[in-house]
C-alpha positions as CSV (number, residue, x, y, z in Angstrom):
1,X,112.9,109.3,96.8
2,X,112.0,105.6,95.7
3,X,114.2,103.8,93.0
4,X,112.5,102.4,90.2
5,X,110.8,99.4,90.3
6,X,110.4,98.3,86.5
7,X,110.2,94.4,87.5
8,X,107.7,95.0,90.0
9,X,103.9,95.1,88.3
10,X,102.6,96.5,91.3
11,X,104.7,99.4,91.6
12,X,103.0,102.9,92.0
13,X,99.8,101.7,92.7
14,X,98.1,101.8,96.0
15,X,96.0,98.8,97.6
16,X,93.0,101.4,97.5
17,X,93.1,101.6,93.7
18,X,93.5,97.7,92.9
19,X,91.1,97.2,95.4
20,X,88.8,99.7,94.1
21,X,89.2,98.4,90.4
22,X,88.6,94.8,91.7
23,X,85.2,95.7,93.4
24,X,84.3,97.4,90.3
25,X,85.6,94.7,88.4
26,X,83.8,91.7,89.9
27,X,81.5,93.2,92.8
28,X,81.8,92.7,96.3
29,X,80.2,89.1,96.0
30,X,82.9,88.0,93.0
31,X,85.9,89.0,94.8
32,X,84.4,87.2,98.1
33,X,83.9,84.2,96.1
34,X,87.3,84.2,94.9
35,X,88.8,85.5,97.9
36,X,86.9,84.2,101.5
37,X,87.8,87.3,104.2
38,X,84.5,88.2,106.0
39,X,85.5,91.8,105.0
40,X,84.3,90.9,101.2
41,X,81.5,88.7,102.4
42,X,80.0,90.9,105.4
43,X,78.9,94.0,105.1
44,X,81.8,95.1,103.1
45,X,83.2,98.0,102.6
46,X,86.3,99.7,101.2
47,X,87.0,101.4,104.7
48,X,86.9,97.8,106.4
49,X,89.1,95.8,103.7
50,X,91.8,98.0,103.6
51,X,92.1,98.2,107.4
52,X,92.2,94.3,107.3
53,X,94.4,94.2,103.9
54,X,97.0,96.4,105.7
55,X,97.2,94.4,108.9
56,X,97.6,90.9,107.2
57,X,99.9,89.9,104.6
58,X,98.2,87.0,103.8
59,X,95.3,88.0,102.7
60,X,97.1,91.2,101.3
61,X,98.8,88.8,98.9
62,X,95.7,86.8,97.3
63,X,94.5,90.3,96.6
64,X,97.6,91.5,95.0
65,X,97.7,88.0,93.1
66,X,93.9,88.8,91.9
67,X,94.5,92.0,90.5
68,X,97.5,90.9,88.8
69,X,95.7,88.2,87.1
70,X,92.1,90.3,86.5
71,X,93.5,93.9,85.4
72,X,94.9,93.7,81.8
73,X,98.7,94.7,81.9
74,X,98.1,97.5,79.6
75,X,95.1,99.4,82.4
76,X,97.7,98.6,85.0
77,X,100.1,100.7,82.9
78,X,98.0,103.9,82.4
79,X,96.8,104.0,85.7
80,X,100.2,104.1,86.9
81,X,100.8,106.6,84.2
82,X,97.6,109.0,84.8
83,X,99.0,109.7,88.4
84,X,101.9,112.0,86.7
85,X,99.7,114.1,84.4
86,X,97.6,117.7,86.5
87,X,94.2,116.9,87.6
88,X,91.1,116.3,85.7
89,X,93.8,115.0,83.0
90,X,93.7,111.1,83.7
């Protein structure tokens, strides 16, 4: 079992879902303007990125950094929240 993470913003969620959020967010075209990987700017899709996201740190990191500064605090919260209640519930 994990400990508790209540200083870490990013705990519980999955690079999938901030990912997810930022493409519906800002589109594949935003997030390549704000981030420059050829997996947002070339035939992107969620498949590719994470398979890049999960092999480099780096670029791993400047998405982390984007969510955390696009996604209010308080959606970060429920969607962390939503994962505990049964399905069709969040």
């Amino acid at each position: 079992m994990t400990d508790p993470q209540p200083n870490n913003p990013l705990h519980g969620l999955t690079l999938e879902r901030m990912l997810t959020e930022l493409v519906d967010r800002l589109g594949w075209p935003g997030l390549g303007m704000r981030i420059s990987i050829r997996c947002f700017n070339h035939e992107p899709s969620i498949a590719s990125s994470l398979k890049f996201l999960r092999r480099t740190p780096w670029a791993r990191a400047q998405v982390e950094a984007l969510y955390l500064d696009t996604v209010p605090s308080s959606k970060r919260s429920a969607q962390r929240d939503c994962r505990h209640l049964p399905e069709g519930q969040g």
